[in-house]
C-alpha positions in Angstrom: 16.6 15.8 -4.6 19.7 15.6 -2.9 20.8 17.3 0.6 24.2 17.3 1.8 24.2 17.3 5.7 27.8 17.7 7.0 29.2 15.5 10.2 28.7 18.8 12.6 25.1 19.5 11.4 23.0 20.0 14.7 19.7 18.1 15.0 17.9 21.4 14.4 19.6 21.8 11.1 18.7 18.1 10.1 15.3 18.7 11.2 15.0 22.0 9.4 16.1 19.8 6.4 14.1 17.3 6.3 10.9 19.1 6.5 12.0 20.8 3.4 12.0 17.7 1.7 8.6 16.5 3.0 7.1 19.3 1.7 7.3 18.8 -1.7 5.1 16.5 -3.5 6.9 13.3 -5.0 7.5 13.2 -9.1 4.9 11.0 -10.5 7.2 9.9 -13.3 6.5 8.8 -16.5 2.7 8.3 -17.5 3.1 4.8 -20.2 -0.7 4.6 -19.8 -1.1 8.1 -21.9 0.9 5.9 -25.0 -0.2 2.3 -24.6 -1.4 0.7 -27.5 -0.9 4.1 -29.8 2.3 2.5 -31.5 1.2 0.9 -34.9 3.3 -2.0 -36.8 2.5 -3.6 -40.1 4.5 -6.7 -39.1 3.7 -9.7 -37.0 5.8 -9.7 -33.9 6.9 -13.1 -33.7 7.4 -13.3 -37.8 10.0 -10.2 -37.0 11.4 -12.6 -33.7 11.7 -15.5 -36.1 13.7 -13.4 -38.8 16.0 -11.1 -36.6 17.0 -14.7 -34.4 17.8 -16.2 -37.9 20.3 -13.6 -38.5 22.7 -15.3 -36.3 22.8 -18.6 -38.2 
């Protein structure tokens, strides 16, 4: 969240302000836990490593 505080802003306004933005709780983001180990490949990683590297040659 973003608050624009002009240069004439009294400390009472800034202070009004900020407690606004204490207030809230934080985002918690993304949860990579929830998907961890749910992706399933029928490949061998480093065979893939191996054949996409020796596409350069």
């Amino acid at each position: 969240m973003v608050i624009k505080i002009s240069k004439k802003a009294s400390s009472t306004k800034i202070r009004q302000e900020l407690k606004k933005l204490s207030g809230k709780p934080a985002s918690t983001g993304f949860n990579a836990k929830k998907y961890f180990g749910k992706l399933v490949r029928a490949l061998d990683g480093e065979a893939y490593q191996k054949k996409v590297r020796n596409e350069w040659n």
